[in-house]
N, CA, C and O of each residue as an XYZ file, in Angstrom:
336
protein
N     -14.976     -1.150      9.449
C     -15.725      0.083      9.529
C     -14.778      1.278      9.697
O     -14.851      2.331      9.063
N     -13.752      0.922     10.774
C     -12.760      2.027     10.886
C     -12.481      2.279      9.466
O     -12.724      3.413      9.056
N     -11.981      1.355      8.598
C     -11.174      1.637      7.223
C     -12.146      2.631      6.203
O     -11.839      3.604      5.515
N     -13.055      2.148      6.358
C     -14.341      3.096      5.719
C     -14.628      4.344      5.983
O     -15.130      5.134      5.183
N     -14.312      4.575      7.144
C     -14.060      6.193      7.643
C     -13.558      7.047      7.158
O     -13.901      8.090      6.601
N     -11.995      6.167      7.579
C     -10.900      6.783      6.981
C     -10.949      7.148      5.617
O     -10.582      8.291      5.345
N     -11.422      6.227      4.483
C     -11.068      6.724      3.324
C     -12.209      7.434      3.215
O     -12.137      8.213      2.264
N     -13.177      7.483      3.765
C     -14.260      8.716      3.444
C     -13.872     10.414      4.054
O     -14.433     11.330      3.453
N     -13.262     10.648      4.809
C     -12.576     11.270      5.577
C     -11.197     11.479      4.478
O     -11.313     12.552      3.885
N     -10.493     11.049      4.254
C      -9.662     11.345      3.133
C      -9.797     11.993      1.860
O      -8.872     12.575      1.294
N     -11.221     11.859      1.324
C     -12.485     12.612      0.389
C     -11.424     12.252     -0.810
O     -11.191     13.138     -1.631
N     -10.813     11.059     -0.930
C     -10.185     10.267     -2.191
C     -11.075     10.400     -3.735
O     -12.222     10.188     -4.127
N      -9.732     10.900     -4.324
C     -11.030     11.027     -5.776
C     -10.570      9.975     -6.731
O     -10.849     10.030     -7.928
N      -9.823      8.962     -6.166
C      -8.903      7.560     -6.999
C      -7.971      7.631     -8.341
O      -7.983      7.018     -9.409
N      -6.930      8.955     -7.631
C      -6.193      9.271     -8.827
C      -4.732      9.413     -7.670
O      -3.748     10.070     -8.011
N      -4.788      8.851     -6.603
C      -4.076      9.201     -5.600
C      -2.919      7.810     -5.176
O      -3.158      6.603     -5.180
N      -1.838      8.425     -4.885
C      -0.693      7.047     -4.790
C      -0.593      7.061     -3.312
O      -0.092      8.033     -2.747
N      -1.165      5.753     -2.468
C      -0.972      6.440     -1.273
C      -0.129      4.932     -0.910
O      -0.079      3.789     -1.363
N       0.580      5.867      0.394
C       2.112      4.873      0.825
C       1.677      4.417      2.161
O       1.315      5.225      3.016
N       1.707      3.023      2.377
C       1.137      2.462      3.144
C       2.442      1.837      3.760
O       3.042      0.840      3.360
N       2.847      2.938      5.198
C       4.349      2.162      5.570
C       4.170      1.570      6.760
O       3.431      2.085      7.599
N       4.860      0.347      6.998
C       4.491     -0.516      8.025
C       3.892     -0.941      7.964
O       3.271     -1.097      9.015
N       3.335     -1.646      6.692
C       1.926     -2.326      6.240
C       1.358     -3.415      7.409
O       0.240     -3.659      7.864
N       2.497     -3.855      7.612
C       2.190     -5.706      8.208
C       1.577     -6.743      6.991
O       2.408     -7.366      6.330
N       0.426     -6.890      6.760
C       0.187     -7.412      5.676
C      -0.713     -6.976      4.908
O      -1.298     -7.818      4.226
N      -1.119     -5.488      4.771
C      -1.335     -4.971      3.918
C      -3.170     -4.319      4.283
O      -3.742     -3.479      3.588
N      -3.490     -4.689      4.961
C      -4.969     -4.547      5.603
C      -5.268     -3.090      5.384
O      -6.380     -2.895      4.893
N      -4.446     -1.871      5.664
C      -5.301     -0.462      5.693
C      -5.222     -0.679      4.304
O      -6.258     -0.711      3.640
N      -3.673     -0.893      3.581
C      -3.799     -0.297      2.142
C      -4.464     -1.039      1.222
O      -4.709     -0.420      0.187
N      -4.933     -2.457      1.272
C      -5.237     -2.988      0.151
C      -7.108     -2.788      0.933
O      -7.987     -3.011      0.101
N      -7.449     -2.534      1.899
C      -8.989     -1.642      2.046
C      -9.076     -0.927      1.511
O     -10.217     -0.996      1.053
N      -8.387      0.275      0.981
C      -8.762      1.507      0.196
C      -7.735      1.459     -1.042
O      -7.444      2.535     -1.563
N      -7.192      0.316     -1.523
C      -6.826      0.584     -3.194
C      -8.038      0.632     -3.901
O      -7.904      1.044     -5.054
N      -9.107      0.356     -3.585
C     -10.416      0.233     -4.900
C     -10.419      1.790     -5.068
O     -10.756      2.153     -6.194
N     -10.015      3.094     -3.899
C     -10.452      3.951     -3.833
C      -9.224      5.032     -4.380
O      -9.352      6.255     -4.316
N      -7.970      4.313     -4.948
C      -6.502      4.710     -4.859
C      -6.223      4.251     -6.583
O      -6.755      3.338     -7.214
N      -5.204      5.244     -7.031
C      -4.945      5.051     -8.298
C      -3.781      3.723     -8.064
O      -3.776      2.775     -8.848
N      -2.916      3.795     -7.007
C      -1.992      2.926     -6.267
C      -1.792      2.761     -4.912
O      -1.971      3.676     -4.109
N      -1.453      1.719     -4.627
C      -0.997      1.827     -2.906
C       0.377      1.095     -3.586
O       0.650      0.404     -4.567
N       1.288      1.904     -2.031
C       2.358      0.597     -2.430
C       2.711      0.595     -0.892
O       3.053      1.525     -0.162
N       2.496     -0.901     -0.601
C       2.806     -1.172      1.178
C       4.466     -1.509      1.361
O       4.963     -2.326      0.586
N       5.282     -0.886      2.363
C       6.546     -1.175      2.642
C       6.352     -1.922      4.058
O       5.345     -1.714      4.734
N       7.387     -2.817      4.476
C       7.304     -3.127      5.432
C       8.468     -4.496      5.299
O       8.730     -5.245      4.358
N       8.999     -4.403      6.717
C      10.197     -5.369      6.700
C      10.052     -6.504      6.871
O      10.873     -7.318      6.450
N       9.125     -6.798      7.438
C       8.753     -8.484      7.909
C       8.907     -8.825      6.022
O       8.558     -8.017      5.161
N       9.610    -10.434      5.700
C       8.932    -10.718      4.173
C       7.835    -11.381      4.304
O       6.909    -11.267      3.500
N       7.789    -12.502      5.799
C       6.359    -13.027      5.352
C       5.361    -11.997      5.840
O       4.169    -12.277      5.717
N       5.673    -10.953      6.327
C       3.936    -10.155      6.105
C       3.825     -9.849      4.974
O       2.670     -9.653      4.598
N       5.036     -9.661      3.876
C       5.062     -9.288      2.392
C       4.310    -10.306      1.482
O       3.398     -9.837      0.801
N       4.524    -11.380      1.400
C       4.221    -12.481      1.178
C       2.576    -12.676      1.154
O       1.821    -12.694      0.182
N       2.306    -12.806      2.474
C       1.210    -12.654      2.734
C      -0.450    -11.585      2.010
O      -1.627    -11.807      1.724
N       0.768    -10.150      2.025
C       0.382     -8.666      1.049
C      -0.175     -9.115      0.146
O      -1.355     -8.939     -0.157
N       0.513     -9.667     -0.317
C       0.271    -10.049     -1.940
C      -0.402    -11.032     -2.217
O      -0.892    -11.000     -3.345
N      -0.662    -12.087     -1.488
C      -1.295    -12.990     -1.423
C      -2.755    -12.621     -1.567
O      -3.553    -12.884     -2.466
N      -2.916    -11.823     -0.245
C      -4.164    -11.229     -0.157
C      -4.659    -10.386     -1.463
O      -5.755    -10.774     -1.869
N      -4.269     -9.661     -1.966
C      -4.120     -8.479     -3.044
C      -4.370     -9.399     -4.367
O      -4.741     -8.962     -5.457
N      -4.116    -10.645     -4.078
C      -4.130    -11.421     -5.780
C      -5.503    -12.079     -5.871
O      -6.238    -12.064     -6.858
N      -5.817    -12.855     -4.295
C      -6.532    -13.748     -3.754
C      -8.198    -12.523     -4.234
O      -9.232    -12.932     -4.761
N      -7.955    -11.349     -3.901
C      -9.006    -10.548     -4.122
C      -8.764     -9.410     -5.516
O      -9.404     -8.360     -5.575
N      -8.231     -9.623     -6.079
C      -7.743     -8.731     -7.479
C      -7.831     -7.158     -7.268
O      -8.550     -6.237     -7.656
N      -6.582     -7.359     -6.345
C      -6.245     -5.857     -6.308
C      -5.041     -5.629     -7.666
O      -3.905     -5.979     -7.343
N      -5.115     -5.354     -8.402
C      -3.984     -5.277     -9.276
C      -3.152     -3.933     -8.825
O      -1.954     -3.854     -9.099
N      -3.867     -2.826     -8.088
C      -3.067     -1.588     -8.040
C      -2.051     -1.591     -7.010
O      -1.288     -0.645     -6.816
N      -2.053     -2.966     -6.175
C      -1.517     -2.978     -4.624
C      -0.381     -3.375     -4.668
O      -0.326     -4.602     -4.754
N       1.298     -2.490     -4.631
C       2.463     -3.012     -4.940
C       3.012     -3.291     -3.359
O       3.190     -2.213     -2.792
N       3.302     -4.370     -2.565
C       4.541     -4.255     -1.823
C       6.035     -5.148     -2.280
O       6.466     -6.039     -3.012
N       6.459     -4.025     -1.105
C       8.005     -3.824     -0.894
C       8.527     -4.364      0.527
O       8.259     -3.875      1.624
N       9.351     -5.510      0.254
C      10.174     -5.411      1.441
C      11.183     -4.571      1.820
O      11.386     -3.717      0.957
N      11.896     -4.480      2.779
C      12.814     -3.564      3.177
C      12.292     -2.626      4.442
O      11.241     -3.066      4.909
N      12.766     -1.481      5.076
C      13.120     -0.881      5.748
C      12.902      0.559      5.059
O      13.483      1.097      4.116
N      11.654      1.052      6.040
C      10.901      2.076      5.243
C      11.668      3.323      4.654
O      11.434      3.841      3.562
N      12.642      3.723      5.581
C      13.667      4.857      5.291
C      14.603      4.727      4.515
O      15.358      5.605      4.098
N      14.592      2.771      4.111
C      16.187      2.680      2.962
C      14.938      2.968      1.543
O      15.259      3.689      0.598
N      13.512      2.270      1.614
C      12.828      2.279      0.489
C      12.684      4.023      0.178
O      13.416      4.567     -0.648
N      11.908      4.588      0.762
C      11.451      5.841      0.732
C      12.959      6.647      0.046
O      12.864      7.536     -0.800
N      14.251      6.171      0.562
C      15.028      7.129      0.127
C      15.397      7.127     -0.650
O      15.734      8.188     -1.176
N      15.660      5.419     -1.506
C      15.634      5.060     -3.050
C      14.818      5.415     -4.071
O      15.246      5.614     -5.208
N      13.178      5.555     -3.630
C      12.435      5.390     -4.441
C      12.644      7.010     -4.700
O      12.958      7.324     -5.848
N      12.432      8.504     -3.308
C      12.500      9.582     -4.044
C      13.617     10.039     -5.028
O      13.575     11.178     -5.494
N      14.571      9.210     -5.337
C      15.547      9.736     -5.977
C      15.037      9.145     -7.643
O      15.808      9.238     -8.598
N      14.124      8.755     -7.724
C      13.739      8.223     -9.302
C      12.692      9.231     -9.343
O      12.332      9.833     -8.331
N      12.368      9.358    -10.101
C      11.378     10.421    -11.112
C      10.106      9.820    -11.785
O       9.344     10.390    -12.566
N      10.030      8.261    -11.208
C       8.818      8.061    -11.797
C       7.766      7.555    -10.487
O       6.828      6.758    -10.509
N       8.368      8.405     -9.308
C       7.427      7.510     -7.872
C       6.805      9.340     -7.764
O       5.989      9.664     -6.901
């Protein structure tokens, strides 16, 4: 219910890339990818990564990307490309 809030409260029009850091295993962001052009969850644990995706396949999220690593090494790689 919380998650439902939130993305109503966000007033998402599903053209939106939203960064889901510290995912754990992916629970806020893969709740509101139906509502998201993308999510992409970072987070260092791999088996919460693992898990991410698991969940995300298990329910056909196709838009739901995670990333392992360390949110500040990802975030600082990814702004230096031109297609994030």
């Amino acid at each position: 219910m919380l998650y439902d809030i939130a993305v109503d409260f966000a007033d998402m029009k599903g053209n939106e890339i939203v960064l889901d850091l510290y995912t754990g295993i992916g629970s806020i962001g893969l709740s509101i990818s139906k509502n998201a052009k993308k999510v992409i969850g970072i987070e260092v644990v791999p088996e919460a990564i693992i898990d991410a995706k698991l969940i995300a396949k298990l329910n056909s999220l196709p838009n739901a990307e995670f990333l392992v690593g360390d949110v500040k090494d990802i975030l600082d790689d990814s702004f230096k490309k031109p297609d994030i």
